[in-house]
C-alpha positions in Angstrom: -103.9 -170.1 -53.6 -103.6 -167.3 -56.0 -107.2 -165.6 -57.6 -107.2 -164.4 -61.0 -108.5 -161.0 -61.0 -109.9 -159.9 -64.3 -111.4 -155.9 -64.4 -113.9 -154.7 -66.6 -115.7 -150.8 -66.8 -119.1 -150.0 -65.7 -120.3 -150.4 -69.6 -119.2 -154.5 -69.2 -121.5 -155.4 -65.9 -124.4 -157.0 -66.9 -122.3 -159.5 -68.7 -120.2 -160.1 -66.1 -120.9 -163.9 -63.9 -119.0 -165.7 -61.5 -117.5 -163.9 -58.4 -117.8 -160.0 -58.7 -116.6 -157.1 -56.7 -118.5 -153.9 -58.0 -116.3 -151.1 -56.9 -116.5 -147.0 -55.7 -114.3 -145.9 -53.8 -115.3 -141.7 -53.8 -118.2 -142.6 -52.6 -120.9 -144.9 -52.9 -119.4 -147.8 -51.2 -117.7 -145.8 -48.5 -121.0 -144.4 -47.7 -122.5 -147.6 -47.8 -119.9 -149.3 -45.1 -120.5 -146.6 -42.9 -124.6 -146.9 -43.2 -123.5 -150.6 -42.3 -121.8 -149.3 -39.1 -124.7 -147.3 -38.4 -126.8 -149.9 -37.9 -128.4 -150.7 -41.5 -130.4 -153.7 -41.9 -130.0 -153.9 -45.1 -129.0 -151.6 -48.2 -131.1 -151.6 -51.8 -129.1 -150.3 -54.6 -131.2 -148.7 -57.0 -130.9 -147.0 -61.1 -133.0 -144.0 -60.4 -134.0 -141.5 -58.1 -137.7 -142.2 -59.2 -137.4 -146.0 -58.5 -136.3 -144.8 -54.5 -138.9 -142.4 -53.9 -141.7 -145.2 -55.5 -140.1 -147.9 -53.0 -140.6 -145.2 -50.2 -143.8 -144.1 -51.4 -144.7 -148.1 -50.8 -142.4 -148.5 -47.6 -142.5 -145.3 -45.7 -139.7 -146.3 -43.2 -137.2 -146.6 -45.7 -134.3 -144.4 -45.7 -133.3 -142.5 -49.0 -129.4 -142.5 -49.7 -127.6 -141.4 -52.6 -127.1 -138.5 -55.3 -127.7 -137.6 -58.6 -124.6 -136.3 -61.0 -122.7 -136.2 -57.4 -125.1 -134.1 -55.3 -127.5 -134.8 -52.6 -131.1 -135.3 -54.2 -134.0 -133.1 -52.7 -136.5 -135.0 -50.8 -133.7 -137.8 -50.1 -132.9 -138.3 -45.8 -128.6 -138.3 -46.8 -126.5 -137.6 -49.3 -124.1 -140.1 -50.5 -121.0 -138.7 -48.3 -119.9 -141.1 -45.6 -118.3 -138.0 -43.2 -122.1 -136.7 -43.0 -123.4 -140.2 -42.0 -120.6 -140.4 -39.1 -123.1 -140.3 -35.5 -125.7 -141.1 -37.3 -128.5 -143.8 -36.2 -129.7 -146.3 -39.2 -130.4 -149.6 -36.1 -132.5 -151.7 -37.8 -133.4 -149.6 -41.1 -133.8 -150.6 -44.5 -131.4 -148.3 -47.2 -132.3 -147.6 -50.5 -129.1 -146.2 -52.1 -129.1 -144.5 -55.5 -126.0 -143.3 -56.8 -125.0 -142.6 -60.2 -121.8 -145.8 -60.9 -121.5 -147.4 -57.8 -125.5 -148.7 -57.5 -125.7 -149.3 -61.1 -122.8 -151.4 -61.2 -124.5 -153.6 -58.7 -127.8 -153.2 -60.6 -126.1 -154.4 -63.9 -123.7 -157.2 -62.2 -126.2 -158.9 -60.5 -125.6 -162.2 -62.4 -122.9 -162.5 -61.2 -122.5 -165.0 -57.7 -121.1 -164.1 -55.5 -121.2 -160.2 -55.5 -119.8 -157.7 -53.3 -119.5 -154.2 -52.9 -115.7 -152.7 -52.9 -114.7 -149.8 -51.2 -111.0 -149.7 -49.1 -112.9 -149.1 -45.7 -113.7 -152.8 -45.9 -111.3 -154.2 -48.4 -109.8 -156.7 -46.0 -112.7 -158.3 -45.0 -113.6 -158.6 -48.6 -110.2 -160.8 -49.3 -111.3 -162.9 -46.8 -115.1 -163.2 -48.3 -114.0 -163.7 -51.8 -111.5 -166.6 -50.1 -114.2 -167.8 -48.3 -116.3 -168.4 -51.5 -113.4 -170.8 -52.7 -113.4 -169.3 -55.9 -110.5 -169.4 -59.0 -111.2 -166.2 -60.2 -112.5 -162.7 -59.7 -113.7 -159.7 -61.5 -113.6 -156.4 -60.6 -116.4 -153.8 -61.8 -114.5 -150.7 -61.6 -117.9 -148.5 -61.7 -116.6 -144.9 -62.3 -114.8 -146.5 -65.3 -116.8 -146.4 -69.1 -115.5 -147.9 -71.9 -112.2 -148.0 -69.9 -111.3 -144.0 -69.3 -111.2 -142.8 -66.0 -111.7 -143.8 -62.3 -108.4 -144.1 -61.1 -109.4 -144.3 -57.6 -111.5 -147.3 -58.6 -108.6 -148.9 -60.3 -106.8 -148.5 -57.4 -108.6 -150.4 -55.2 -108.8 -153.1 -58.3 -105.2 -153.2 -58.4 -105.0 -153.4 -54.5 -107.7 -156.6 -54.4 -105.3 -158.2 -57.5 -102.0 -158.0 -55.6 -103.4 -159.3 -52.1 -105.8 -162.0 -53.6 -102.1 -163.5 -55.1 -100.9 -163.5 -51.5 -98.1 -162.3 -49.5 -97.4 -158.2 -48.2 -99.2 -155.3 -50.2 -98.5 -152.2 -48.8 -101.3 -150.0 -49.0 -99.5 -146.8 -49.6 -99.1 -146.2 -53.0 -102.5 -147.2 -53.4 -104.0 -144.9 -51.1 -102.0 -142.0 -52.6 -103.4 -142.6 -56.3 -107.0 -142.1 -54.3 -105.9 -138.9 -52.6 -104.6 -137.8 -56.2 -107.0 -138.5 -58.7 -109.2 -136.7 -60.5 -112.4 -137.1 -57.9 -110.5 -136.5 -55.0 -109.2 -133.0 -56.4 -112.9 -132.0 -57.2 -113.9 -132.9 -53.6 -110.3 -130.7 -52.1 -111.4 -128.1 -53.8 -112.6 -124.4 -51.8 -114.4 -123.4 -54.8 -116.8 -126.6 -54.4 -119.0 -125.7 -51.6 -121.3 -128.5 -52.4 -118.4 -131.0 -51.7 -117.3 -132.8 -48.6 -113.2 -132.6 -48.3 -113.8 -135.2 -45.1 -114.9 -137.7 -47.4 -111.8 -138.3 -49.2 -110.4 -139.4 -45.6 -113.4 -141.7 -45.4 -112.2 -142.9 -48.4 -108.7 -143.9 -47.9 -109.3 -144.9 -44.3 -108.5 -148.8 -44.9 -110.1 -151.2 -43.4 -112.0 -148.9 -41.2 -114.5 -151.9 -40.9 -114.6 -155.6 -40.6 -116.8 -156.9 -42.5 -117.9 -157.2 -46.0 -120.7 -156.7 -48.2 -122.5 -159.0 -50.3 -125.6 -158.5 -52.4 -128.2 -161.2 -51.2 -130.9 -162.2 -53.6 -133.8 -160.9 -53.1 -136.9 -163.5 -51.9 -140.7 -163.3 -51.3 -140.9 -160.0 -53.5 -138.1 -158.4 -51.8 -135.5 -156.6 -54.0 -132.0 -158.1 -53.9 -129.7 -155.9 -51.2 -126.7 -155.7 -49.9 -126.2 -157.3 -46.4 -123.2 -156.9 -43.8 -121.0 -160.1 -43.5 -119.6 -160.4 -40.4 -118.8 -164.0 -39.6 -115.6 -164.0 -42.2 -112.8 -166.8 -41.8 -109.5 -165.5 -40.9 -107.0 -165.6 -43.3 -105.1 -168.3 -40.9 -107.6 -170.6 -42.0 -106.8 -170.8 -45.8 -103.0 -171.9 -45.5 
């Protein structure tokens, strides 16, 4: 059965309810799958790079993931570029992520149920989990977006996650090529840019890389809500 998929900026999140997918695609929730397939336990977005290093300074065994204004933050364990996590051994470890859309958008959309994090790495699995939920509708938090301008790569996956929640073929190709030619993706390509990872735009339009989604869990007993790995997904075979 068809899904309407509705898409708001970064700017519209807290007031957004029902089914969400906060998305960022360049790079917070490509890092975040591959922290997942490193073995994360669990992954806390946060607003601020002060509000990681105080849960740290509470929990030292937490890791510290993220950036501020798109570079790696001093005193942080990673950055927030998913080719620098590849090899990497998170088994068992608590994230805290702080990135400066991607995290907030989950931050500010937490009212809305269910919620997942969007990135193409997983973006099959996530059809399957917003299926799953048996939900009539859908909106997508395209987080590098404010007030509508910008974020194309964001908007791609948006209008990727529209045309396969209405069912049938969606070639990924054209979508894909609008992330290797927007405006983040140049910055990242680009040799006079030291401080950026070119790999990471590969990360980015490596499609369903992963199988599994990710889906921010409430948080219980003083624990701070966090995204969690879903692996246990119906097949799509099981919606027809």
């Amino acid at each position: 059965m068809p899904i309407l998929v509705q898409k708001v900026s970064l700017d519209a999140a807290e007031a957004v309810r029902g089914c969400v997918v906060v998305i960022d695609v360049l790079r917070a929730f490509t890092t975040a799958a591959v922290a997942f397939h490193a073995g994360a336990k669990r992954i806390v977005p946060v607003l601020s790079v002060p509000e990681a290093f105080a849960i740290r300074e509470r929990d030292p065994g937490v890791v510290l993931m993220g950036e501020e204004n798109w570079l790696p933050v001093p005193g942080f364990d990673y950055g927030n570029s998913p080719s620098a996590l590849d090899g990497v051994d998170l088994a068992g470890r608590t994230v805290v992520q702080r990135t400066t859309a991607g995290t907030r958008g989950l931050v500010l959309a937490a009212g809305g149920d269910p919620v997942f994090a969007g990135s193409f790495s997983v973006v099959s699995a996530t059809v399957r989990a917003i299926r799953a939920a048996g939900v009539d509708s859908v909106t997508c938090v395209i987080s590098g977006s404010i007030h509508g301008v910008g974020s194309d790569e964001d908007a791609a996956l948006a209008d990727y996650l529209e045309a396969a929640l209405l069912g049938g073929e969606v070639s990924s190709a054209p979508y894909l090529d609008r992330v290797r030619n927007s405006a983040a993706a140049k910055v990242f390509r680009d040799p006079r840019r030291a401080e950026f990872c070119p790999p990471d735009v590969d990360c980015a339009v490596a499609i369903d890389r992963f199988d599994f989604a990710m889906q921010l869990a409430r948080g219980e007993d003083d624990q701070m809500s966090a995204l969690v790995r879903l692996d246990a997904i119906p097949s799509p075979e099981d919606f027809r």
